[in-house]
C-alpha positions as semicolon CSV with decimal commas, in nm:
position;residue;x (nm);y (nm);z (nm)
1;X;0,000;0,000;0,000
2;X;0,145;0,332;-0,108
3;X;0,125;0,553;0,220
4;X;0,108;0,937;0,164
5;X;0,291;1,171;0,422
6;X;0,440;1,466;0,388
7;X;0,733;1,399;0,594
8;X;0,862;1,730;0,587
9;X;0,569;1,907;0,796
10;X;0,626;1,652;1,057
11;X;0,729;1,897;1,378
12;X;0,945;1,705;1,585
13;X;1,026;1,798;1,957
14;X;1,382;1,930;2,092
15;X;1,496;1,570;2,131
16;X;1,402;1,502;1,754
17;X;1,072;1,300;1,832
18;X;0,710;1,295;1,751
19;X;0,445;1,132;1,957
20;X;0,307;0,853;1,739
21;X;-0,077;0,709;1,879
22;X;-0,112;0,344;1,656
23;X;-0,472;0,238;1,608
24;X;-0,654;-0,042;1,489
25;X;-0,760;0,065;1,121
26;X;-1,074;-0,157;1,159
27;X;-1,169;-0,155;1,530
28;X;-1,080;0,153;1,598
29;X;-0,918;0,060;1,924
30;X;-0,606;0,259;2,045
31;X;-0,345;0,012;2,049
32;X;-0,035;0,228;2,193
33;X;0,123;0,549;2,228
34;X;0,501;0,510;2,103
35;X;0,774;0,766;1,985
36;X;0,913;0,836;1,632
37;X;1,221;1,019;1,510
38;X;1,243;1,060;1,146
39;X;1,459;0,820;1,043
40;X;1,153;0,579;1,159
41;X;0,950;0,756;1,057
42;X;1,112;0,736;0,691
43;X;1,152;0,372;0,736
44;X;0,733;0,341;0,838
45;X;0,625;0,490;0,530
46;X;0,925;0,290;0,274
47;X;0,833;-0,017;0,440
48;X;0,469;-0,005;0,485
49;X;0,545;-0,131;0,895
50;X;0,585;0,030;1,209
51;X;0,887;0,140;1,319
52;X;0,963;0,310;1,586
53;X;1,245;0,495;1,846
54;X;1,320;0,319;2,176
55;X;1,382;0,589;2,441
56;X;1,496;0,389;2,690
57;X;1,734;0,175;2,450
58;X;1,775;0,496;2,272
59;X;1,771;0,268;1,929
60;X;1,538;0,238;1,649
61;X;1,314;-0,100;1,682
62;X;1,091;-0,261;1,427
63;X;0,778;-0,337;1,560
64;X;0,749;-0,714;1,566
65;X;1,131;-0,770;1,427
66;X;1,120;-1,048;1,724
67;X;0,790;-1,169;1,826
68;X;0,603;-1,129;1,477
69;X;0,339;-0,925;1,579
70;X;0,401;-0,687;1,315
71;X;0,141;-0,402;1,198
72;X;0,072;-0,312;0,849
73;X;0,015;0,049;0,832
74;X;-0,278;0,186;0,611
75;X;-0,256;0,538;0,682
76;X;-0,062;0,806;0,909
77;X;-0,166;1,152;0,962
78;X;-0,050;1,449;1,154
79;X;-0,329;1,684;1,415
80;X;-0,391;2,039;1,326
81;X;-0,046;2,180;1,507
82;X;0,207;1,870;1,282
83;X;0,366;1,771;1,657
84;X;0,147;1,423;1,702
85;X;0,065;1,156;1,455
86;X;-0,184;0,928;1,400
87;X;-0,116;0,553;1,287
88;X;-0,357;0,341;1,168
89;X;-0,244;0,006;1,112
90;X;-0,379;-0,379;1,083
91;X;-0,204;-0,542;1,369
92;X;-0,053;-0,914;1,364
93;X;-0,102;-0,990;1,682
94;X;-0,112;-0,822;1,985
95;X;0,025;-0,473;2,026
96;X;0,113;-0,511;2,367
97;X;0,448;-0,706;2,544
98;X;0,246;-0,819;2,753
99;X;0,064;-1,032;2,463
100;X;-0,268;-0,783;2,560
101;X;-0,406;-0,655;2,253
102;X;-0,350;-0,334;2,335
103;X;-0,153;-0,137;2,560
104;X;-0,463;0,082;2,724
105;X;-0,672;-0,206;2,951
106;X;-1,010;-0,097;2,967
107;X;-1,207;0,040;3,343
108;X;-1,544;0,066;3,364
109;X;-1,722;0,099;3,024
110;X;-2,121;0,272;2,996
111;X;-2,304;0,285;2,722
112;X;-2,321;0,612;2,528
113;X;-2,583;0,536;2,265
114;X;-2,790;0,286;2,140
115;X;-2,508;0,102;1,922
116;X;-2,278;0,127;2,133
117;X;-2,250;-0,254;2,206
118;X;-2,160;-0,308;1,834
119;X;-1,871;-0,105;1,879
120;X;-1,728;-0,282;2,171
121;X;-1,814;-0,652;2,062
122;X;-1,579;-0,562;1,725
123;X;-1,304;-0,479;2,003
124;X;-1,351;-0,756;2,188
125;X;-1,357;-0,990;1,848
126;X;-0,981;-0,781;1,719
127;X;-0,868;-0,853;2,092
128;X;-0,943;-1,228;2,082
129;X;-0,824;-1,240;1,729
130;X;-0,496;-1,066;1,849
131;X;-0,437;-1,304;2,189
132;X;-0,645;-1,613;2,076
133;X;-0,711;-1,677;2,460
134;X;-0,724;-2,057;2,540
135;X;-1,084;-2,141;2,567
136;X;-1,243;-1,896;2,410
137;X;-1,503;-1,958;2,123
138;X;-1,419;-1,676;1,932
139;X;-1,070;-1,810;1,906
140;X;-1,196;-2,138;1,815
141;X;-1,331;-1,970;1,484
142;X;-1,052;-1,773;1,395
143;X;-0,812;-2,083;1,441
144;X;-1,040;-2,299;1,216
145;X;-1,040;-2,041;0,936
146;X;-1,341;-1,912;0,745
147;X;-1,524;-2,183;0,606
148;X;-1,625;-2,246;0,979
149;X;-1,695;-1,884;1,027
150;X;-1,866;-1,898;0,756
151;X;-2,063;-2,219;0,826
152;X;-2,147;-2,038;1,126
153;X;-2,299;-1,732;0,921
154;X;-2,536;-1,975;0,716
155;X;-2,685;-2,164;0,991
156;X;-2,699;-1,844;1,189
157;X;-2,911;-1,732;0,932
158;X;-3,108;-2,030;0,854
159;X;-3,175;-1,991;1,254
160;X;-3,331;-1,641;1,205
161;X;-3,559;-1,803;0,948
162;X;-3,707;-2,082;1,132
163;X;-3,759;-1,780;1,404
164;X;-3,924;-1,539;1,218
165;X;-4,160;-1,788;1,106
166;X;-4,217;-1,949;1,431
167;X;-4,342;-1,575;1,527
168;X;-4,189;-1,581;1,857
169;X;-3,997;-1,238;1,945
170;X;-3,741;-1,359;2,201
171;X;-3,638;-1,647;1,990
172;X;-3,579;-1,408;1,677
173;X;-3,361;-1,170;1,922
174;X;-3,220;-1,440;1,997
175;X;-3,078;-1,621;1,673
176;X;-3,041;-1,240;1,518
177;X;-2,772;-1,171;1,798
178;X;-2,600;-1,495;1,714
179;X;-2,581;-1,386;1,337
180;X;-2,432;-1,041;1,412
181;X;-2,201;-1,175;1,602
182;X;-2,098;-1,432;1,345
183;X;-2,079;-1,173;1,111
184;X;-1,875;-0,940;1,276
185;X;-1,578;-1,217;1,329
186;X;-1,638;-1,291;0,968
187;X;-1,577;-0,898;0,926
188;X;-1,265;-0,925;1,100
189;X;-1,158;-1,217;0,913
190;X;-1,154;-1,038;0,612
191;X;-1,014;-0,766;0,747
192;X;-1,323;-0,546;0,680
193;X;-1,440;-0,295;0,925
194;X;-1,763;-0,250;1,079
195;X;-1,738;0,106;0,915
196;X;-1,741;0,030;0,522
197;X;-2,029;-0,172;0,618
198;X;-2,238;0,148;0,730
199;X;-2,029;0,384;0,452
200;X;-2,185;0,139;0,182
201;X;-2,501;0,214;0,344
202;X;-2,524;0,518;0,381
203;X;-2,412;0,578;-0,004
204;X;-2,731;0,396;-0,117
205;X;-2,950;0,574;0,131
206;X;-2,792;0,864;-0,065
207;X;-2,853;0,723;-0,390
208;X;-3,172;0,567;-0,351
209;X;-3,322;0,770;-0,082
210;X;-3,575;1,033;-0,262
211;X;-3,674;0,701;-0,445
212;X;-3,795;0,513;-0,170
């Protein structure tokens, strides 16, 4: 992927580095806050990876030169005053050394809107995805690939079916829950986000709106 930066408004402090924030291109989740100089930053943008500058081993470091859990960078940007930049990136792995998926661990979470819980199941499926916890069913799917995810989407869906028909509310809330679910791990699979789902959507409401 061809990442555009202009390198040279980059504003870098007095010691020659940039705050970098790295985020989940799909979730959305804040992985970690890490520091660049520009020679990583050079390197992040040539090799389409996250590199960054070790302040305590005062040494540049690949992200995921030793464990693997690289992160494939799909766009950087700069805030309105060029001192801070934004990373988004598809992680491999988690983004943590602690093998967390990311480095900020969730307190206390409320809901702000009516959605929100779609928003925070798609960070709990990239977290699984990331750690693949012993145990855990979402791991399950991811480790048996997509044909069982996507085994998993058709009888989902077959499920919502027999419900509808069978008229009974709870059961359709039910076996609708279970598809979403499905379908967001599918999502994540593929390494689509939640959000070209709802862009797509909204450009036919655009499209076909006054005609409806």
């Amino acid at each position: 992927m061809n990442i555009e930066l202009d390198c040279s408004a980059v504003q870098f402090d007095e010691k020659g580095l940039i705050p970098a924030i790295v985020q989940d291109a799909d979730s959305k989740e804040v992985l970690t806050l890490a520091y660049m100089n520009d020679q990583s930053l050079q390197k992040t943008v040539e090799t389409g990876e996250t590199w960054f500058w070790s302040r305590s081993r005062n040494e540049l470091w690949h992200k995921g030169a030793t464990s693997g859990n690289t992160q494939k960078v799909t766009a950087i940007r700069y805030d309105c005053d060029q001192d801070a930049l934004l990373i988004q990136v598809r992680p491999r792995g988690p983004a943590c050394h602690t093998g967390h998926y990311s480095c900020f661990q969730k307190g206390e979470e409320k809901l702000h809107d009516r959605f929100a819980i779609l928003n925070t199941l798609e960070q709990v499926i990239a977290t699984r995805e990331a750690e693949r916890p012993e145990k855990s069913y979402t791991t399950q799917l991811f480790e048996e690939g997509v044909d069982t995810i996507l085994k998993k989407v058709g009888e989902e869906a077959t499920e919502v079916v027999i419900a509808a028909k069978n008229r009974s509310s709870e059961e359709l809330a039910w076996e609708i829950s279970d598809l979403i679910f499905h379908l967001l791990v599918l999502l994540r699979e593929q390494r689509l986000s939640l959000d070209c789902v709802l862009a797509e959507l909204e450009k036919r409401h655009r499209k076909q709106g006054s005609a409806r």
